[in-house]
Backbone atoms as SQL, in Angstrom:
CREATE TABLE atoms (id INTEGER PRIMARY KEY, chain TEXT, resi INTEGER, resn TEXT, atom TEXT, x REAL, y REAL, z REAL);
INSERT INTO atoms VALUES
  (1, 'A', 1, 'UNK', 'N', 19.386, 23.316, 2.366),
  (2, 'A', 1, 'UNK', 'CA', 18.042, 23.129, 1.856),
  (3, 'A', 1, 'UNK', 'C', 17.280, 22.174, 2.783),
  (4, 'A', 2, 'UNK', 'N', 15.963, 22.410, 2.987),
  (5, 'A', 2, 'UNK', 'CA', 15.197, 21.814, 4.017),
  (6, 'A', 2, 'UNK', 'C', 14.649, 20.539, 3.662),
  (7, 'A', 3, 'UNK', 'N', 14.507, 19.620, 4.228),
  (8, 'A', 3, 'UNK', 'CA', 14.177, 17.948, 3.826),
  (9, 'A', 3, 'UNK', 'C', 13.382, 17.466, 4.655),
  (10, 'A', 4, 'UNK', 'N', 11.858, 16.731, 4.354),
  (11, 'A', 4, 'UNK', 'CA', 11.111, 16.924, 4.821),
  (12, 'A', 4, 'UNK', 'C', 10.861, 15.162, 4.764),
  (13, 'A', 5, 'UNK', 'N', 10.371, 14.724, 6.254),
  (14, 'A', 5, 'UNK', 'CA', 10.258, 13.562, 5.721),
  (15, 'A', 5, 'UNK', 'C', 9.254, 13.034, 6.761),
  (16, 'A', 6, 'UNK', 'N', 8.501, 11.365, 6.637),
  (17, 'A', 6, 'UNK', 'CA', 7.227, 11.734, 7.652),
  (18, 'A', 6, 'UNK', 'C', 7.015, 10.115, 7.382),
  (19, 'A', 7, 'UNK', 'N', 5.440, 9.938, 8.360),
  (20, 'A', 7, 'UNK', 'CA', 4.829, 8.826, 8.478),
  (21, 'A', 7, 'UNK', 'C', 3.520, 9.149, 8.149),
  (22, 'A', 8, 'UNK', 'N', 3.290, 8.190, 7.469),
  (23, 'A', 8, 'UNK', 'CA', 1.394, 8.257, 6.838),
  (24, 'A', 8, 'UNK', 'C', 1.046, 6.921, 7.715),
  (25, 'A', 9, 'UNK', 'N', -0.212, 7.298, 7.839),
  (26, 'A', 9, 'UNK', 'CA', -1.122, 6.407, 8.338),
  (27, 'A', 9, 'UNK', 'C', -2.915, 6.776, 8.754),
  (28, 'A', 10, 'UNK', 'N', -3.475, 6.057, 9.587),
  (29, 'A', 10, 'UNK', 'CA', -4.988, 6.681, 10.053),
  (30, 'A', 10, 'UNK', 'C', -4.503, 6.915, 11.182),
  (31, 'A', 11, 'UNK', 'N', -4.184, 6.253, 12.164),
  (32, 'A', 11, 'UNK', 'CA', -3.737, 6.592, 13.621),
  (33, 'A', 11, 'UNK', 'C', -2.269, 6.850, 13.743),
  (34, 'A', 12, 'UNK', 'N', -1.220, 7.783, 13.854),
  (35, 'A', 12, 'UNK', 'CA', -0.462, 8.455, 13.865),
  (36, 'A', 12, 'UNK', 'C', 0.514, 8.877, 14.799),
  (37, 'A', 13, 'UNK', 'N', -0.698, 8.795, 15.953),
  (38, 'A', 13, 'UNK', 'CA', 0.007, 10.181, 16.969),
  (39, 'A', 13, 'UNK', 'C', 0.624, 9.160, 17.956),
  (40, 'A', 14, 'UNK', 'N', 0.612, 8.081, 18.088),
  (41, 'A', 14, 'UNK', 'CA', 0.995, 7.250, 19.774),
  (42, 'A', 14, 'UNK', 'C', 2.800, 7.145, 18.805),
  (43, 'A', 15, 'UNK', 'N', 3.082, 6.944, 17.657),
  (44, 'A', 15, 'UNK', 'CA', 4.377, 6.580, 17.243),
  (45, 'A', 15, 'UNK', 'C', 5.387, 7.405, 17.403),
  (46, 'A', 16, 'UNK', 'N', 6.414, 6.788, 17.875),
  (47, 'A', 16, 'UNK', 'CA', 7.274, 6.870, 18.617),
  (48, 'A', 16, 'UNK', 'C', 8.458, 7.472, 16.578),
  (49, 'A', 17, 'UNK', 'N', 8.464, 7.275, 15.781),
  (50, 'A', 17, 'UNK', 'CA', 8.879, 7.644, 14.259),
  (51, 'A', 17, 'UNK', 'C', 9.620, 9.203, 14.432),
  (52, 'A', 18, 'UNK', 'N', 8.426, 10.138, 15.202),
  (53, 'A', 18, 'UNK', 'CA', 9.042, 11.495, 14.937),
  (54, 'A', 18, 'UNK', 'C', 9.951, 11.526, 15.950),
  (55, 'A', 19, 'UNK', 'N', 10.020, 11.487, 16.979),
  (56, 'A', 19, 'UNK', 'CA', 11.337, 11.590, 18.306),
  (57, 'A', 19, 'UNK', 'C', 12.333, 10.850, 17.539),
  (58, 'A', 20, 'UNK', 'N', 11.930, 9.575, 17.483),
  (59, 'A', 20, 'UNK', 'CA', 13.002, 8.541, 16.826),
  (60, 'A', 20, 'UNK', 'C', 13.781, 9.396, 15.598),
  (61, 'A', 21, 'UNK', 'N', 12.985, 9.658, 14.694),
  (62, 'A', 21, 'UNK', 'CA', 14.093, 10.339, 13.643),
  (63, 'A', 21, 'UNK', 'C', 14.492, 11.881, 13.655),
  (64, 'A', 22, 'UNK', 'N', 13.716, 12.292, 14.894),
  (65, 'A', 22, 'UNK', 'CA', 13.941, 13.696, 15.028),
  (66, 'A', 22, 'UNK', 'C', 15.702, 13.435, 15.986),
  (67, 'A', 23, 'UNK', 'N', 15.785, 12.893, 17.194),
  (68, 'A', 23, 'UNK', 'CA', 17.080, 12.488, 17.244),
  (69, 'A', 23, 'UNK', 'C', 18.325, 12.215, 16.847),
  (70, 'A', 24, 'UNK', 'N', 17.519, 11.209, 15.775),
  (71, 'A', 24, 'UNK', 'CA', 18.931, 10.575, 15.079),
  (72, 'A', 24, 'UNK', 'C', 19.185, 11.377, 13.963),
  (73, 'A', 25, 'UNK', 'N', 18.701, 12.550, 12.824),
  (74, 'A', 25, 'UNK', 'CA', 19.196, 13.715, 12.270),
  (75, 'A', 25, 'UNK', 'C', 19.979, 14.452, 13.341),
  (76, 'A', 26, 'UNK', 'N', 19.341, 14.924, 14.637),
  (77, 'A', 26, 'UNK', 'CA', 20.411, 15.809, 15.316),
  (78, 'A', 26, 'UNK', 'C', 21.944, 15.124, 15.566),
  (79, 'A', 27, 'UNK', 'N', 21.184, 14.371, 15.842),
  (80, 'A', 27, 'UNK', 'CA', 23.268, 13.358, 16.224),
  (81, 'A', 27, 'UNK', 'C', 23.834, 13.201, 15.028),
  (82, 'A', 28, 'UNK', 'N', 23.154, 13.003, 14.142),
  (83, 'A', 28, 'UNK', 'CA', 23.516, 13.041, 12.455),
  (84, 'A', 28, 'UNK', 'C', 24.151, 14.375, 11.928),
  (85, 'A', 29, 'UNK', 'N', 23.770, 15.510, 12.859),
  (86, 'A', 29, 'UNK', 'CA', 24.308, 17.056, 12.480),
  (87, 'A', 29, 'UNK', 'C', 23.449, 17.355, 11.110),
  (88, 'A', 30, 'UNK', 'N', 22.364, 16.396, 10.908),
  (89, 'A', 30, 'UNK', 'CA', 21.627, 17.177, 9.649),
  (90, 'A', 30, 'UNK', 'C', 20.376, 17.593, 10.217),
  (91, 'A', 31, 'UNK', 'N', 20.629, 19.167, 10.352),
  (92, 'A', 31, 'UNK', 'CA', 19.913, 20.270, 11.037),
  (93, 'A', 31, 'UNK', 'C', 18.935, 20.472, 10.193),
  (94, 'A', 32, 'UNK', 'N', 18.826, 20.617, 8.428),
  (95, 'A', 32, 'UNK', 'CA', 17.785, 20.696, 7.920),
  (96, 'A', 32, 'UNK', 'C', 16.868, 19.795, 7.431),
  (97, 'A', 33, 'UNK', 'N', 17.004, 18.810, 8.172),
  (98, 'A', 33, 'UNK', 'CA', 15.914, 17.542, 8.103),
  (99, 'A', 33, 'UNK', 'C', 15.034, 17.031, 9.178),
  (100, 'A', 34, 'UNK', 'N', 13.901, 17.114, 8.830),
  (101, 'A', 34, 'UNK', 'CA', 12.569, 17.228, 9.573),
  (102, 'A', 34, 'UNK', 'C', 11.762, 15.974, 9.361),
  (103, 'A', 35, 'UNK', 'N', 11.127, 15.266, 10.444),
  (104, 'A', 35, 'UNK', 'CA', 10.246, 14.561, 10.160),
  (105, 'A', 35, 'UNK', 'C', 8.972, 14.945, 10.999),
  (106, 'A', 36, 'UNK', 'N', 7.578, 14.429, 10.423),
  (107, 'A', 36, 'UNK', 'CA', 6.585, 14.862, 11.034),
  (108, 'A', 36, 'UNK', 'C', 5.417, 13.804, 10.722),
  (109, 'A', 37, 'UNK', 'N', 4.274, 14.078, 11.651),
  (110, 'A', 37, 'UNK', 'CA', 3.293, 12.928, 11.424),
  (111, 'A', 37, 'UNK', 'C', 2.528, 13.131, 10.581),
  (112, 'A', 38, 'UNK', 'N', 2.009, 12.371, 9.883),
  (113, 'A', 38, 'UNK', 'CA', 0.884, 12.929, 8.445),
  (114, 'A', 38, 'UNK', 'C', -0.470, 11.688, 8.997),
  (115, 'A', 39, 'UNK', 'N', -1.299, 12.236, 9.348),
  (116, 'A', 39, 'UNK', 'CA', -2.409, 11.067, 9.466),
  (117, 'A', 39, 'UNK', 'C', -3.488, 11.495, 8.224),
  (118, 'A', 40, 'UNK', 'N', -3.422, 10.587, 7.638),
  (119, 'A', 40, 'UNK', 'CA', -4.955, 10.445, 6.743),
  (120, 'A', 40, 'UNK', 'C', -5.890, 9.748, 6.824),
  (121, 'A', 41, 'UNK', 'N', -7.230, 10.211, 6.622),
  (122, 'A', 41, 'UNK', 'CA', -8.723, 9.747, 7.311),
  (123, 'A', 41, 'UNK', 'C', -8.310, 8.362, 6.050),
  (124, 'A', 42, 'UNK', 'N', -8.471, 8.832, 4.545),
  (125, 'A', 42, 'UNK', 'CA', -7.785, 7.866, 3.863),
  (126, 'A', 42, 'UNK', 'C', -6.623, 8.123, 2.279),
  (127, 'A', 43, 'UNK', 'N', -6.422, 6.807, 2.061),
  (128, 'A', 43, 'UNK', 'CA', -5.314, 6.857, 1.278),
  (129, 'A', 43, 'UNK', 'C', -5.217, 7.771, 0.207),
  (130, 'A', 44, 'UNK', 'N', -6.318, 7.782, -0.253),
  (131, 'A', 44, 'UNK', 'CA', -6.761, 9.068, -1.007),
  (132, 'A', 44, 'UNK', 'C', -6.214, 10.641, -0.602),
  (133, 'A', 45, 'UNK', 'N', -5.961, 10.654, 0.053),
  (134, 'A', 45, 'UNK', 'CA', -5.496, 11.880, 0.887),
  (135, 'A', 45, 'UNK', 'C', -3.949, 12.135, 0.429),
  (136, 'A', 46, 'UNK', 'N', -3.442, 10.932, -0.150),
  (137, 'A', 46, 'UNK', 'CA', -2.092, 11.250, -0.177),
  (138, 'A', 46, 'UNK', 'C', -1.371, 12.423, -1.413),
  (139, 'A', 47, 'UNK', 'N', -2.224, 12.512, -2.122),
  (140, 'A', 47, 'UNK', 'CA', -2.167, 13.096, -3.576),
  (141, 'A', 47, 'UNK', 'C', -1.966, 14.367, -2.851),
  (142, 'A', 48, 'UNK', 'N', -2.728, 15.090, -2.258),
  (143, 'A', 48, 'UNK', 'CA', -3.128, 16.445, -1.568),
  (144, 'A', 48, 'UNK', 'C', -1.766, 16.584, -0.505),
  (145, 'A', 49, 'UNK', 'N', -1.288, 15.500, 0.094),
  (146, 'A', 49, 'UNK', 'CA', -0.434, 15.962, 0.947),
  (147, 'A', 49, 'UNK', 'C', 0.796, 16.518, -0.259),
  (148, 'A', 50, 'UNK', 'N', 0.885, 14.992, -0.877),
  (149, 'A', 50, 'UNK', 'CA', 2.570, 15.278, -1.843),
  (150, 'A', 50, 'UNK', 'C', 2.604, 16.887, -2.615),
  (151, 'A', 51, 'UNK', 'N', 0.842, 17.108, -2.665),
  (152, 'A', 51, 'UNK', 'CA', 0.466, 18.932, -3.624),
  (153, 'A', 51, 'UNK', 'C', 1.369, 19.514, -2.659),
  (154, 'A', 52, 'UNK', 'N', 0.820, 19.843, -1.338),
  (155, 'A', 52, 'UNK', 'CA', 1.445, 20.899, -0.587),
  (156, 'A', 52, 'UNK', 'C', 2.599, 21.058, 0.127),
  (157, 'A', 53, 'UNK', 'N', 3.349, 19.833, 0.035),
  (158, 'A', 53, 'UNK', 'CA', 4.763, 19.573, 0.327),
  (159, 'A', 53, 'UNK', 'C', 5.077, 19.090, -0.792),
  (160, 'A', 54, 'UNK', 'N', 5.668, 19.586, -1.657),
  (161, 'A', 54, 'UNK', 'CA', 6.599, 19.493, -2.721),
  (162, 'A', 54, 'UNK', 'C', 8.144, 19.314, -1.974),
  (163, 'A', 55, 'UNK', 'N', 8.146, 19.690, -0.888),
  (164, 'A', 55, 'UNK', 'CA', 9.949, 19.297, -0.328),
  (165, 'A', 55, 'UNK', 'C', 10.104, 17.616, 0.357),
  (166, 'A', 56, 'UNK', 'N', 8.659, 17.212, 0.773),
  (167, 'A', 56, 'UNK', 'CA', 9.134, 16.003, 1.061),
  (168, 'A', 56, 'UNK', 'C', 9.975, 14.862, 0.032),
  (169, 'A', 57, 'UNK', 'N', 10.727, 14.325, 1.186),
  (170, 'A', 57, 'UNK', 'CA', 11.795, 13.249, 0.444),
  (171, 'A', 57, 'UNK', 'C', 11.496, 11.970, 0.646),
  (172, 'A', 58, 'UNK', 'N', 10.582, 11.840, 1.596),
  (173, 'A', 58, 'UNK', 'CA', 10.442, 10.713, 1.961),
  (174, 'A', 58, 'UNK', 'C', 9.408, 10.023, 2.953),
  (175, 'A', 59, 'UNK', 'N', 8.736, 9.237, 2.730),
  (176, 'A', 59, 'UNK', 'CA', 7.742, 8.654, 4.100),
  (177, 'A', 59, 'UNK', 'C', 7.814, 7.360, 4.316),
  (178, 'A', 60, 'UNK', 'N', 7.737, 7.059, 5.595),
  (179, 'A', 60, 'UNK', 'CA', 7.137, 5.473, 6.399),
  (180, 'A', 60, 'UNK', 'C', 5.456, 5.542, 6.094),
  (181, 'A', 61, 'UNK', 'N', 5.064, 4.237, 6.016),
  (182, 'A', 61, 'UNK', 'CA', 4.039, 4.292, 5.959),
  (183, 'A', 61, 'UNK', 'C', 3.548, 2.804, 6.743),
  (184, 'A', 62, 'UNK', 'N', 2.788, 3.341, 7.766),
  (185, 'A', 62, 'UNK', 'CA', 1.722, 2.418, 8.551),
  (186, 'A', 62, 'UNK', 'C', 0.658, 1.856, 8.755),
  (187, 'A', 63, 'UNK', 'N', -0.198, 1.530, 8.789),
  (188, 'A', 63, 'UNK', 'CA', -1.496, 0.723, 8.856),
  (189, 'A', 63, 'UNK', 'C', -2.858, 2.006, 8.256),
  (190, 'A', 64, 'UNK', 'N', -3.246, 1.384, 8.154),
  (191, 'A', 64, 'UNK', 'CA', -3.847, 0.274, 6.838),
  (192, 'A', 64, 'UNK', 'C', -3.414, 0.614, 5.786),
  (193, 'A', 65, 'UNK', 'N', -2.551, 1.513, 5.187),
  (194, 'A', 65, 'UNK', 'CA', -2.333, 1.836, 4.307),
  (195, 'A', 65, 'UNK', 'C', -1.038, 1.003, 3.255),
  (196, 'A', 66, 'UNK', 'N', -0.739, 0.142, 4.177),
  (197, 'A', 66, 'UNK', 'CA', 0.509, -0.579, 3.566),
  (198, 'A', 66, 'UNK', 'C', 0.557, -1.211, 1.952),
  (199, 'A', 67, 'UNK', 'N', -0.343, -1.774, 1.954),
  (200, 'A', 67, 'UNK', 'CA', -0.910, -2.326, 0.919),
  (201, 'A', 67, 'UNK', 'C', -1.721, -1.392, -0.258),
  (202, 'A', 68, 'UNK', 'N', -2.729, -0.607, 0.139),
  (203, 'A', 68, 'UNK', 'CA', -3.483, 0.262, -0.439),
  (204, 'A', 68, 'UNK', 'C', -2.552, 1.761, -0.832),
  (205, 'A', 69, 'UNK', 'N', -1.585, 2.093, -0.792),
  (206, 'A', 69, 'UNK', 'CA', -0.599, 2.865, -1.150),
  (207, 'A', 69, 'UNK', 'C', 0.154, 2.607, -2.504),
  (208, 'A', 70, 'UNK', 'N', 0.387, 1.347, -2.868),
  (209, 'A', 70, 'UNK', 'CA', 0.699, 0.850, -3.497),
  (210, 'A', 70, 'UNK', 'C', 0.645, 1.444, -5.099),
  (211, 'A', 71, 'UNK', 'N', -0.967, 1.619, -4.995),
  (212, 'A', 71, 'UNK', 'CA', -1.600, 2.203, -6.578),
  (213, 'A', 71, 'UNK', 'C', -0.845, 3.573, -6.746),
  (214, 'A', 72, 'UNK', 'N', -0.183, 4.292, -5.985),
  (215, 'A', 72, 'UNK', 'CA', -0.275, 5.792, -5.694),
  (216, 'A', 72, 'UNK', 'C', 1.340, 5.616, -6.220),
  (217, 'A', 73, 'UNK', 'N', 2.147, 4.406, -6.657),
  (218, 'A', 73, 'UNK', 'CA', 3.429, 5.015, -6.540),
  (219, 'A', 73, 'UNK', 'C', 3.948, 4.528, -8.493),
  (220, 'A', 74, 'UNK', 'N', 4.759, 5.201, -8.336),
  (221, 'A', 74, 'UNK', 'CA', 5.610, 4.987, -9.938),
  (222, 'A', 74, 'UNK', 'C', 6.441, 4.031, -10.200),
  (223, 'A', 75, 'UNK', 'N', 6.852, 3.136, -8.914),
  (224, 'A', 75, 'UNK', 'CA', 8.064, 2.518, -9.143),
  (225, 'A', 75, 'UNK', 'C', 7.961, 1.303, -7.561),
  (226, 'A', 76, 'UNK', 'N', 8.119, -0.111, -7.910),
  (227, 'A', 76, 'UNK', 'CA', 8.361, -0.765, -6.747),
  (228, 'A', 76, 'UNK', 'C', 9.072, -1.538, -6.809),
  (229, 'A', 77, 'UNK', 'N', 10.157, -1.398, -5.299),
  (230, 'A', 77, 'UNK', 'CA', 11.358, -2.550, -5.471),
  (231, 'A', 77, 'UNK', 'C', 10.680, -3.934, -5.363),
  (232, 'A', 78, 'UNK', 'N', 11.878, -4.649, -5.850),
  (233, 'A', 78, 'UNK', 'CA', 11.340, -6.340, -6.007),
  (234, 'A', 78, 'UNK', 'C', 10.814, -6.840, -4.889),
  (235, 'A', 79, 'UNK', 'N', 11.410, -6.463, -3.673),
  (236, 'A', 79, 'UNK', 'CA', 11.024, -7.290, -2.548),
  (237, 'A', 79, 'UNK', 'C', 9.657, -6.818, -1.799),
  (238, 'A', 80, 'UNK', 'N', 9.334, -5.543, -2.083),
  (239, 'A', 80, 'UNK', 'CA', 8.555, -4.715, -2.274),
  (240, 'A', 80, 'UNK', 'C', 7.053, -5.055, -3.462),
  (241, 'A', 81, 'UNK', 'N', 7.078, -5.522, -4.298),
  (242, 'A', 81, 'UNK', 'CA', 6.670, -6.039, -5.316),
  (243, 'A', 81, 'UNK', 'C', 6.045, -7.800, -4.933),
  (244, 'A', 82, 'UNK', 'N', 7.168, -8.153, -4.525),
  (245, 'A', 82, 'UNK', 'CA', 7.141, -9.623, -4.023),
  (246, 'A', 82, 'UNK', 'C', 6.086, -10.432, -2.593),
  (247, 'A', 83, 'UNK', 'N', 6.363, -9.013, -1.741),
  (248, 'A', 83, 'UNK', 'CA', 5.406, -8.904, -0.044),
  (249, 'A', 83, 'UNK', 'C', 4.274, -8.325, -0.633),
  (250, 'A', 84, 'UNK', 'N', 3.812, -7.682, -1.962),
  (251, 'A', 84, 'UNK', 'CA', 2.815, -6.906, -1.713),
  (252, 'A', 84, 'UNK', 'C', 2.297, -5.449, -0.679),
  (253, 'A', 85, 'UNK', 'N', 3.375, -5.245, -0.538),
  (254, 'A', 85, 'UNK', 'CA', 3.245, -4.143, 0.931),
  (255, 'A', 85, 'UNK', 'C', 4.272, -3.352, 0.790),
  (256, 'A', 86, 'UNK', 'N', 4.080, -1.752, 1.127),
  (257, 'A', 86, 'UNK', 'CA', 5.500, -0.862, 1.184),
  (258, 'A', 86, 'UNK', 'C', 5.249, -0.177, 2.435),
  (259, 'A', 87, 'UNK', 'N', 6.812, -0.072, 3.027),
  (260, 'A', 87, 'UNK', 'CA', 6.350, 0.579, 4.413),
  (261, 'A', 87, 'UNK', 'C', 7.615, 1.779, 4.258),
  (262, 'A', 88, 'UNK', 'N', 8.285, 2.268, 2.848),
  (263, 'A', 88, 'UNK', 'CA', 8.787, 2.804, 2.930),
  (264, 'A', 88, 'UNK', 'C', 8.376, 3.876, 1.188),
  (265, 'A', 89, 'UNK', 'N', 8.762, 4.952, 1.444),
  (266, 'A', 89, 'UNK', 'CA', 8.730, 5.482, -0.190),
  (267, 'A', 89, 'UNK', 'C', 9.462, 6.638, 0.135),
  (268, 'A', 90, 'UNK', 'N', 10.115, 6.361, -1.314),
  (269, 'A', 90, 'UNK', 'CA', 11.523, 7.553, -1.660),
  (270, 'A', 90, 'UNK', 'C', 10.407, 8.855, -2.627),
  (271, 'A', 91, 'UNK', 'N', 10.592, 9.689, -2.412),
  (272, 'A', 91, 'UNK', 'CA', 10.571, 10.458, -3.363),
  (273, 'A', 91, 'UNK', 'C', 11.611, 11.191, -3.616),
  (274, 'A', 92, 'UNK', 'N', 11.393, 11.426, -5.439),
  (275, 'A', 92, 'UNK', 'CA', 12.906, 12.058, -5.894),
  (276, 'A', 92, 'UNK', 'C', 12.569, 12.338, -7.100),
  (277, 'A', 93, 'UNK', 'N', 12.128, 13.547, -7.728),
  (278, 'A', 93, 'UNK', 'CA', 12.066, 13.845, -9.329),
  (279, 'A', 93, 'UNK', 'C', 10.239, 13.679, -9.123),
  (280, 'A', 94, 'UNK', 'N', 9.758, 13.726, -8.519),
  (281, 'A', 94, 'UNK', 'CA', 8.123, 14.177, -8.566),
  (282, 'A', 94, 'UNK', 'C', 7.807, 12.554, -8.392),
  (283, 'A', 95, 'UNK', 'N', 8.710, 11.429, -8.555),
  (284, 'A', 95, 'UNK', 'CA', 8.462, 10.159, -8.321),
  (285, 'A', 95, 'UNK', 'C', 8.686, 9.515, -7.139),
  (286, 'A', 96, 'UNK', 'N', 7.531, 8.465, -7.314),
  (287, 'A', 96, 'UNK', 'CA', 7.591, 7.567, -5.834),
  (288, 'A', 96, 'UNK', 'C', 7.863, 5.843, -6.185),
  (289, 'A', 97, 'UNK', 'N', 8.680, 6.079, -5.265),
  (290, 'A', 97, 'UNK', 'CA', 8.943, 4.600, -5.279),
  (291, 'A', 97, 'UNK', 'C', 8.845, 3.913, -4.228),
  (292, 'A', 98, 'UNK', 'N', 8.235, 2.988, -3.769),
  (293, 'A', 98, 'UNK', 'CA', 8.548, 1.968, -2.868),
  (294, 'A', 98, 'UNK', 'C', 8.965, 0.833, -2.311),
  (295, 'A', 99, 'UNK', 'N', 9.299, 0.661, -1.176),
  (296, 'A', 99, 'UNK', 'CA', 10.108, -0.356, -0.302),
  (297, 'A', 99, 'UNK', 'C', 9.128, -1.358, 0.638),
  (298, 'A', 100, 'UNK', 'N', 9.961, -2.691, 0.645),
  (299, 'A', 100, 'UNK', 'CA', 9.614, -3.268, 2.173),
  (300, 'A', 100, 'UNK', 'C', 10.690, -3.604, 2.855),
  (301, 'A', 101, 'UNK', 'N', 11.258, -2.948, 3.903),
  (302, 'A', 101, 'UNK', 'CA', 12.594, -3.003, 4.695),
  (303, 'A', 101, 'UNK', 'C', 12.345, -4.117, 5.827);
């Protein structure tokens, strides 16, 4: 089954995220996991992405949105909660949760 996973942000394209995790799945031997760039003009945008990818599992998330993402999720870890900022979110069961790693 295919696993879809990505980086949000406004500026997108100079990050180095998709090679980086496009690599380390292949050496990983997990062939059906994909990452890709998602740029949004804004955060608002994110609702519309999660509509049309229902397979994503997961995103990084980068500037400016670190903070302003926040409202958009169901669930935040403590440390996560604590920084005010997520630069990571799980999805799993139509829910989002987020991280600060």
């Amino acid at each position: 089954m295919e696993k879809k996973f990505g980086l949000i942000g406004q500026t997108v394209s100079h990050s180095f995220s998709k090679a980086y995790f496009d690599e380390k799945f292949f050496r990983e031997g997990l062939r059906d996991y994909h990452y890709d760039l998602y740029p949004l003009n804004t955060i608002d945008e994110l609702r519309t992405l999660l509509d049309e990818m229902p397979e994503l599992c997961g995103l990084n998330v980068t500037v400016p949105y670190k903070e302003q993402v926040i409202k958009y999720l169901d669930e935040l870890d403590p440390v996560a909660k604590k920084i005010g900022a997520v630069n990571v979110i799980r999805i799993s069961g139509g829910r989002l949760k987020g991280f600060n790693t």
